[in-house]
N, C-alpha and C positions, 0 to 999 in steps of 0.2 A: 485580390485577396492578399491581406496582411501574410510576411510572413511569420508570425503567431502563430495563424488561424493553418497554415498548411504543415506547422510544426506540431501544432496537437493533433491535426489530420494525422500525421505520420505515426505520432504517440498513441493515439489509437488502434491504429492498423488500416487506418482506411486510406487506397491511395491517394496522392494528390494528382491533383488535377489543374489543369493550368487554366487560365481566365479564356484564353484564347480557346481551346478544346472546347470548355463548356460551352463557352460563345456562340459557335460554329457547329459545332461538332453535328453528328446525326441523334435524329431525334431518338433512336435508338425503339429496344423491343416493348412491345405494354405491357405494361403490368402486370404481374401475376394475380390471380385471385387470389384472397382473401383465406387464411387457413379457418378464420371461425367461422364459414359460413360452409367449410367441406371437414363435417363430422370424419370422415376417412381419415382423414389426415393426422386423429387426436383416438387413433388407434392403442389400446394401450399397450405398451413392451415388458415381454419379459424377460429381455434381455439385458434393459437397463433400468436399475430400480432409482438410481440419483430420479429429479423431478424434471419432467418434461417441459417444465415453462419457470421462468423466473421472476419476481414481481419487480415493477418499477413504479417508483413517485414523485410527479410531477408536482411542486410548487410555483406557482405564476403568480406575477402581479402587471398589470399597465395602467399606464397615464399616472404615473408616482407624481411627476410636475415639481420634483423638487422640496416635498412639503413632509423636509423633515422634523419641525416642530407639529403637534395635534392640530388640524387644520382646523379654524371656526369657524361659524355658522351652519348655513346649510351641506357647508363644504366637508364641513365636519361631522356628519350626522350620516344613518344609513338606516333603510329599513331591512330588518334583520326574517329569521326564517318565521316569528309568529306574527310577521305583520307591524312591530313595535320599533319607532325611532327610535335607536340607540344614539350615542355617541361613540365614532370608529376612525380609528387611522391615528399617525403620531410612528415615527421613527421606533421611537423605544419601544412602544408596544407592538410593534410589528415585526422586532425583532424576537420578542416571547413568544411568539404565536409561530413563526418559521420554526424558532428550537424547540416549540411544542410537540411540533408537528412534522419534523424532520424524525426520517432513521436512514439505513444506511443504504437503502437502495434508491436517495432522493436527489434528484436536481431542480436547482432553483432555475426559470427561466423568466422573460417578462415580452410584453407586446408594445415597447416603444412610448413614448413619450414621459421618459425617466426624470429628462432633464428638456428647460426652457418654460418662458410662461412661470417660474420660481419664485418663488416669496424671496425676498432681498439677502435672507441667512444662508441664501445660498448664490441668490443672481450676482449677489455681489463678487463674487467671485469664481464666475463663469462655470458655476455649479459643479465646479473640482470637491467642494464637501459631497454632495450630493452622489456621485461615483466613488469618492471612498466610500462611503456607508454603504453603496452596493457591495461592492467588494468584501465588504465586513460581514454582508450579509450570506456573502455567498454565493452571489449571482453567476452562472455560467453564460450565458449568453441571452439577449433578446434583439427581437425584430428592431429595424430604424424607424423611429415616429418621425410626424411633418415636423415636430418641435426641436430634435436632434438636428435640420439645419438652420436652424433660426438663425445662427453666425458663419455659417457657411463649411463647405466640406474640409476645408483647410482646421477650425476650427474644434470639430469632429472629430480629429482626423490627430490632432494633437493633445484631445482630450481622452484618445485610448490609447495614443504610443506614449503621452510623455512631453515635458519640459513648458516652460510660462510662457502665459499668455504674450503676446509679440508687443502688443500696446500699453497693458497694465502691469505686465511681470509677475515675479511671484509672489502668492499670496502669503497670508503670514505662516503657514504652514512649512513654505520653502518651497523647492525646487517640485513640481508636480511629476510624479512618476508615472503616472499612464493610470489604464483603466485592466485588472488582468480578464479581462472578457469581453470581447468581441460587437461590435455592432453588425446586425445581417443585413442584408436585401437583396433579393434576385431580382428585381425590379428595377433596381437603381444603376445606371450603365453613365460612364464619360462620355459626352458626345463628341470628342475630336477622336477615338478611338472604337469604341463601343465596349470597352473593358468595365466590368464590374467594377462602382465605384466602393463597395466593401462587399465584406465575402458573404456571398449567396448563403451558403449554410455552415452548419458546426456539427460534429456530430462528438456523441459519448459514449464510450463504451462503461454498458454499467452489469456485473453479474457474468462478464463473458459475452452480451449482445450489443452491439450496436444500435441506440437512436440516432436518426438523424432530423434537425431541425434545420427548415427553411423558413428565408426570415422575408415578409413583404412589408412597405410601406403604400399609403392611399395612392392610388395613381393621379386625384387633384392635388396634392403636394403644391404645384406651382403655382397653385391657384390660391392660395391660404399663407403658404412663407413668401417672406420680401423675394425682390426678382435677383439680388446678389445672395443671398440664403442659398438658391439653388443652381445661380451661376453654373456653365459648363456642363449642367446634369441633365440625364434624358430618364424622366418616370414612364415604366411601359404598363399592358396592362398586368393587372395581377397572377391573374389566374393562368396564361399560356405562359409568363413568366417563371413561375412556381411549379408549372408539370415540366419545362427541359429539366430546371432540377431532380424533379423527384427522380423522372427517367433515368439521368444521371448517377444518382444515389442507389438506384433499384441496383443496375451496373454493375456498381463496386460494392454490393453485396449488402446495402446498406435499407434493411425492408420494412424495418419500422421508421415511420417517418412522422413528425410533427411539423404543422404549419404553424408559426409565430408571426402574425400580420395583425398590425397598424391600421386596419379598417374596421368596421361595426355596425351593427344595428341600433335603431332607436326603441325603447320599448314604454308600454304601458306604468305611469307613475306608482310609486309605492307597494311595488309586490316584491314578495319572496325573492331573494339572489340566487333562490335557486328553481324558480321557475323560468318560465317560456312565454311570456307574452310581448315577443317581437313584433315589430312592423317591417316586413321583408324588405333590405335595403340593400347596398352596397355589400354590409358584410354577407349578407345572405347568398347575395349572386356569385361570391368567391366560396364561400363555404361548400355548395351544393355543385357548384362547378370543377371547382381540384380532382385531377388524378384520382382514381381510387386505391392505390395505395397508397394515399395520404391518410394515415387513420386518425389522426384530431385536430382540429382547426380552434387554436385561443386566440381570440381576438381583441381589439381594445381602439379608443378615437376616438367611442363615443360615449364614453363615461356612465355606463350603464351594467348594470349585473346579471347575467344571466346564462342559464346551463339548456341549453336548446340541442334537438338533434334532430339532422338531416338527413338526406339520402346523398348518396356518394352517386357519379356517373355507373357503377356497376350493379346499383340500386340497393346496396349493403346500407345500414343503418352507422353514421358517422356525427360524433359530440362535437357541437362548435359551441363555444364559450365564453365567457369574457367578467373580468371582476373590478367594476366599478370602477374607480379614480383613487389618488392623492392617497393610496396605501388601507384603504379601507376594508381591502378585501384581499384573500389570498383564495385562489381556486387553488384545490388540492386534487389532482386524479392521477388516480390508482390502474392498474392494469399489470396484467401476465403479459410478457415474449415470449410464444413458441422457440425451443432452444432447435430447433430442429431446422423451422424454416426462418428464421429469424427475425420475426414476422412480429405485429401484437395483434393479440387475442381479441376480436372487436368484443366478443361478448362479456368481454373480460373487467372492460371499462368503466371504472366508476366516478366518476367528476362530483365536486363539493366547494360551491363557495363557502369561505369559511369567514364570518363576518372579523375583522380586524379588531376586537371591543378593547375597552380602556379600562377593563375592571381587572386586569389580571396585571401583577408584578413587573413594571416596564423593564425592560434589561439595562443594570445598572453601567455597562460598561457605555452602553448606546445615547444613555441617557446623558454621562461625560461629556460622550462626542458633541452630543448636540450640543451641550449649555457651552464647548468651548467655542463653535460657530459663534451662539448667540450673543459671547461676550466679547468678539470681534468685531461683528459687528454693529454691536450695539450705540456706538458712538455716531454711527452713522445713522443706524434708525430713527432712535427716541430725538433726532434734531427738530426741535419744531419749524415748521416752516408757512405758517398762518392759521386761519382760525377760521370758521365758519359759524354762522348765528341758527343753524337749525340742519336736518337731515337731508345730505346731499345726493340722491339717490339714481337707481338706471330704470324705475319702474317708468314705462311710457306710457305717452298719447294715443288716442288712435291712430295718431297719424304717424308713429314711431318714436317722436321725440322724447329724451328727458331732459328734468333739470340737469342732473351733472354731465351728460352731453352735453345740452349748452353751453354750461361755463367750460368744459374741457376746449372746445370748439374755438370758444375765446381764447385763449390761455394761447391755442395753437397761432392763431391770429394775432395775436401779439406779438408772439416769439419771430414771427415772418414778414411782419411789416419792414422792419428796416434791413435793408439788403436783398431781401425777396420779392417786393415792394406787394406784397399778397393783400387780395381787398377783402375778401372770404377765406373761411378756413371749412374743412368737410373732415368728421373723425367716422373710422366702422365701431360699431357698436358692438361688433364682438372684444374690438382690443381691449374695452373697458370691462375690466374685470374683479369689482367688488364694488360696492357703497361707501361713502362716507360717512359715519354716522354720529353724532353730535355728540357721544356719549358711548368712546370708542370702550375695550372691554378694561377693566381696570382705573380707567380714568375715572375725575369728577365731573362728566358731562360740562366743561366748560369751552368744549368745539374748538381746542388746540386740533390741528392737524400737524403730525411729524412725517416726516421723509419716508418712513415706512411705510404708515400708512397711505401716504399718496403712491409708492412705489406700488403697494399693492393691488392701485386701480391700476395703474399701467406697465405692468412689468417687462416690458417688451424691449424697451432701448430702442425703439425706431426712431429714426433718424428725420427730421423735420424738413421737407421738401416745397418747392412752388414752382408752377407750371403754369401756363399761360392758355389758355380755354376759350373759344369764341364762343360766343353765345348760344348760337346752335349744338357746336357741344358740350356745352355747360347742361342745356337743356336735355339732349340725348344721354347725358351720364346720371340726370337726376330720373332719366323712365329706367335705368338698370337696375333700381332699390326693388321695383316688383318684375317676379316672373313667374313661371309656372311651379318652378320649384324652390323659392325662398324667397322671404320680402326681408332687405338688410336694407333701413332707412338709417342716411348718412346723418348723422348728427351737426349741425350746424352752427354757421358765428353768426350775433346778432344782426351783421350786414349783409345776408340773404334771408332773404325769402319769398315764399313760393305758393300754389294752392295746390295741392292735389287732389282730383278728381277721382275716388276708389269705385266709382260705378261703371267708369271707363274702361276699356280692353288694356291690357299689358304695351305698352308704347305709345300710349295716350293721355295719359296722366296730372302730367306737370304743364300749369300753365302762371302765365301771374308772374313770373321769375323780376324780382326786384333786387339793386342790388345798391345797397345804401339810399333804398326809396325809391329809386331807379329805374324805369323799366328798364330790361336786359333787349337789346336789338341781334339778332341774327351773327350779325358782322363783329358783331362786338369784341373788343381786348379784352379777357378778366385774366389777373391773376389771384389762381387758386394755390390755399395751401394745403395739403395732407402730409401723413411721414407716407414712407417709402413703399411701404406695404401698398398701401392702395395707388403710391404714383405707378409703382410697377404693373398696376394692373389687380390687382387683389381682392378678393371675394367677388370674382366676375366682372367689377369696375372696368371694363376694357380699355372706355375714350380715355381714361387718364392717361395711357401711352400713346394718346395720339396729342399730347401736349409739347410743349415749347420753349425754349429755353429754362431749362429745368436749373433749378437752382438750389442748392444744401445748405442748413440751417445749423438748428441745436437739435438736440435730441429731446423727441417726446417730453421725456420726465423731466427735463431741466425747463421747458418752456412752461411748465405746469406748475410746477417749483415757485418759479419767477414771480410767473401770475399770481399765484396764493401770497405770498410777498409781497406785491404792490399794492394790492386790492382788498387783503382781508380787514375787518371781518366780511367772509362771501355769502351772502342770504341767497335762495333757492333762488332763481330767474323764473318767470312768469315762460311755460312751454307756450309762445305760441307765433314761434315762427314760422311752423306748416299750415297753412291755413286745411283744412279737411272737410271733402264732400263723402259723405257717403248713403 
C-alpha cells in the first residue's frame, strides 16, 4: 500500500492497516446482514427528524484504453437504449456528460484498463496524457486492468507517484507528476514477500458515511500480458481475494462496500446497455460469489455494456455492471447509506448506463487538452511510412488466417532473419488491432500508410524475439490454436505451412508442416520468430517456453515500419497458407 492510499485512509477516518495484518491476519467475523432486506431496522424515529440515509453517486467508466480522441469505426459506435447505433465516446465529450451528470454526493471510479493497448496520442508517451485527463476528470480511484502492466510494475508504479520515464525521459509536458488516485488490487501480491503489490482498497467518506472500494484484476493476467509485464507478481483467485478484504473493511466499520474488478462477461450483440443478456462467464462466477456485504460489483475486460443482477451468497438481490469500452459509456448508480448502520440500502440501488453521445457541447477546456497531445504528436503520426494497392484487412479464413496477418507475419520475419537467424515468424491475432484501409478517413484513397496508422494496428511495443523449436514442438504449438475453450490461429510467414484437419479431436489437427517447402522432421532445428508475448508463453501458447536459445530483436512496430518501406506498394497476399479440412 502506497503511502497516499494509507494517508487518505487516515483522512477519512478509516484506520490503516498494514499489508502484513491484511495478509495474515484472521479471517475475521461474517458479515452482517443486509439492513434492506430487515424492514426493522428502517423503523422510523421520532427522535431524530435530520434523514435516516444519505444518497451517493457513483460514476464509472472501464477499458478507456487511452482513446482520448472520438474513437472510429466500429470502436466508435454503440448501440444506445432504443436499439439505434449511435456514435459514442471522445475525451471531450465525456468530459460533458460526467459534469452533466455529477452533483455533490458523486465519486468518479473506473474498472481498469485506462491505459495501454493506446492510440499513439497517447502510447507515445507512455499514456502520462491519458492519466492527466483522469485526473481532470476527477477519477478517484479504479481497479488494476491486465493492461496497466503492459510495461511492468516499476512502470505502474511510476506512473502514479511521479517523475520520467527511465528510457525516454520527459515528455514535452516536463517533469511527470504522478497520477492523484490510486491503482487497486487485492489480488495482486509480490511473490518474494506476499505483500500487496498496490493497495487492495480505497475508501471515501461522502455525507458522513464511508464507502469502501475493493479493486480486482482477471486472475489470467499472466496469461495475456508479456512474461516481464508481470515479472515478480503472483495473480490469486478473485473472489477469496476480495472477501479477506471485505471482512477487513466490515472490521473497521467500513459496511458499504464496492467491488471494482477487471473481469466480465460476454453478451448477446446489439442490445440495450442497459439490459441483461449475459452468457455467464468469468465475470459472473465473481459477481454471484463475493462476500455479501459486498453490495455492487462494476465490472469491465470485456468491452461490453450491461446492467445485470444477481444473487449474493446470502441470497440478497446484488447489481453487477459494466459499461462498454474506449469511454463510450458512463454507468451512473445511485443509492441511499443507512446513517445508522452504515450500510447501503440494497433496494435502494439504481444503476444506468448512460450512453457517452457526441451530440452535446464537448468540453471546451478538454477539447485544448487533447488538440495540445495531438499536435505533439503529430510529427510523429502523419509520417508516412509506405503504401498499400488495396484493403489490408484481419477478416479470416476458415481456417483463421488473414491478409494483414500474413504480411504482418512477414514484416516480423524479416525483422528476425539477421541476428535471430528465424526461418518462420508466428503473430496472435489478437495483437492486431485495426485494418488498414486503402482510403484511410480524411485521406484521398491513395493507400499512403503513415506511422499512425500502422501504430494503430499494433500498438503494443512488443519486443521481437526467436527461439529455437524442434519439429515436434513446432508441431505441438500449432494443436494449441484449438481447444475447448478458444481457437487463436497464429497467423503466419509465407515459409510455413500446414494443413489442418477441423474434423479431428483437439491435438490432432496439424499435419503437412512445410517449411520453405520442406517437410518439417521430428528432430528438426527451426528457428521461430514471435515478440515477447507469445515467447513468454501468451494466450495459452505454452511450448514457446520450452524454446532455446532465445534471442531479442526490434520492436514489433519498427519491424513493421521497415517492411512497409522496403516493399511498398503491399497488395493483399493470396490467404492460403493453411491448408483447411473440414
Amino acid at each position: 500500500m502506497t503511502p497516499a492510499s494509507l494517508t487518505r485512509l487516515a483522512l477519512v477516518g478509516v484506520a490503516a492497516v498494514s499489508l502484513t495484518a491484511l495478509a495474515i491476519g484472521p479471517a475475521g467475523a461474517t458479515s452482517s446482514h443486509h439492513p434492506s432486506n430487515h424492514p426493522s431496522h428502517h423503523q422510523p424515529s421520532h427522535h431524530h427528524p435530520e434523514p435516516k440515509t444519505v444518497p451517493v453517486r457513483l460514476l464509472s467508466i472501464n477499458d478507456f484504453h487511452g482513446n482520448l480522441e472520438p474513437p472510429t469505426g466500429s470502436g466508435g459506435r454503440i448501440t444506445d437504449e432504443t436499439g439505434t447505433q449511435v456514435d459514442a465516446g471522445g475525451a471531450a465529450y465525456l468530459a460533458t456528460h460526467l459534469k452533466q451528470m455529477r452533483d455533490k454526493n458523486t465519486v468518479v471510479v473506473a474498472a481498469g484498463d485506462l491505459i495501454g493497448a493506446s492510440p499513439l496520442i497517447s502510447a507515445a508517451y507512455h499514456d502520462e496524457p491519458t492519466v492527466a485527463l483522469l485526473d481532470k476528470l476527477g477519477l478517484a480511484t479504479s481497479a488494476v486492468g491486465n493492461h496497466e502492466f503492459d510495461e511492468g510494475i516499476d512502470e505502474l508504479n511510476r506512473i502514479m507517484k511521479g517523475g520520467c520515464h527511465p528510457v525516454d525521459g520527459c515528455s514535452p509536458a516536463g517533469t511527470w507528476k504522478g497520477s492523484s488516485f490510486d491503482y487497486l488490487a487485492a489480488n495482486v501480491l509480490k511473490e518474494k514477500n506476499g505483500d500487496y503489490a498496490l493497495p487492495p482498497f480505497y475508501v471515501k467518506k461522502i455525507n458522513g458515511v464511508k464507502v469502501g472500494f475493493i479493486g480486482l484484476v482477471t486472475q489470467t493476467t499472466p496469461t495475456i500480458v508479456t512474461a516481464a509485464g508481470i515479472k515478480g507478481l503472483k495473480f490469486t483467485e478473485e473472489v477469496a481475494a476480495a472477501n479477506k478484504v471485505s471482512k477487513l473493511l466490515a472490521r473497521q466499520g467500513v459496511k458499504a462496500q464496492v467491488v471494482l474488478m477487471h473481469e466480465g462477461d460476454n453478451v448477446a450483440p446489439n442490445q440495450s446497455p442497459d439490459a441483461c443478456p449475459n452468457t455467464p462467464g468469468a465475470g459472473s462466477r465473481i459477481a454471484q460469489g463475493l462476500d455479501a456485504q459486498v453490495d455492487l460489483v462494476i465490472s469491465g475486460h470485456s468491452h461490453q455494456a450491461y446492467i445485470c443482477k444477481t444473487k449474493d451468497p446470502a441470497g440478497h438481490d446484488r447489481y453487477f455492471t459494466q459499461g462498454s469500452s474506449f469511454g463510450r459509456v458512463i454507468t451512473q448508480i445511485d443509492f441511499q447509506v443507512d446513517k445508522k448502520t452504515d450500510d447501503i440500502v440494497r433496494s435502494s440501488v439504481v444503476p444506468d448506463n448512460h450512453v457517452v453521445t457526441r451530440t452535446v457541447t464537448p468540453d471546451p477546456e478538454i477539447t485544448a487538452f487533447v488538440q495540445t497531445w495531438k499536435d505533439r504528436v503529430s510529427t510523429v503520426a502523419n509520417r508516412p511510412i509506405g503504401s498499400i494497392t488495396a484493403n489490408l484487412g484481419r477478416n479470416s479464413t476458415n481456417g483463421g488466417e488473414s491478409a494483414l496477418g500474413d504480411v504482418i507475419a512477414d514484416a516480423q520475419l524479416e525483422g528476425t532473419k539477421v541476428g535471430g537467424n528465424a526461418e518462420i515468424a508466428l503473430m496472435n491475432p489478437g495483437g492486431i488491432r485495426a485494418d488498414l484501409t486503402f482510403a484511410q478517413s480524411g485521406s484521398e484513397g491513395d493507400g499512403v500508410v503513415t506511422y499512425g496508422e500502422a501504430f494503430t494496428v499494433q500498438p503494443f511495443n512488443n519486443l521481437m524475439q526467436a527461439v529455437t523449436l524442434t519439429g515436434a514442438q513446432l508441431d505441438a504449438l500449432l494443436e494449441q490454436q484449438w481447444s475447448a475453450t478458444a481457437t487463436r490461429v497464429l497467423q503466419q510467414s509465407a515459409t510455413l505451412t500446414y494443413t489442418a484437419n477441423l474434423t479431428q479431436p483437439f491435438g490432432s489437427r496439424v499435419s503437412n508442416i512445410k517449411v520453405n517447402g520442406v517437410a518439417v522432421t521430428d528432430t528438426q532445428q527451426i528457428r521461430v520468430a514471435a515478440n515477447n508475448f507469445l515467447v513468454g508463453g501468451g494466450d495459452g501458447f505454452t511450448v514457446f517456453t520450452q524454446g532455446t536459445d532465445l534471442w531479442s530483436g526490434p520492436l514489433d512496430i519498427d519491424a513493421f515500419v521497415a517492411y512497409m518501406g522496403a516493399h511498398s506498394p503491399i497488395a493483399p497476399p493470396v490467404t492460403d497458407r493453411i491448408t483447411v479440412i473440414q
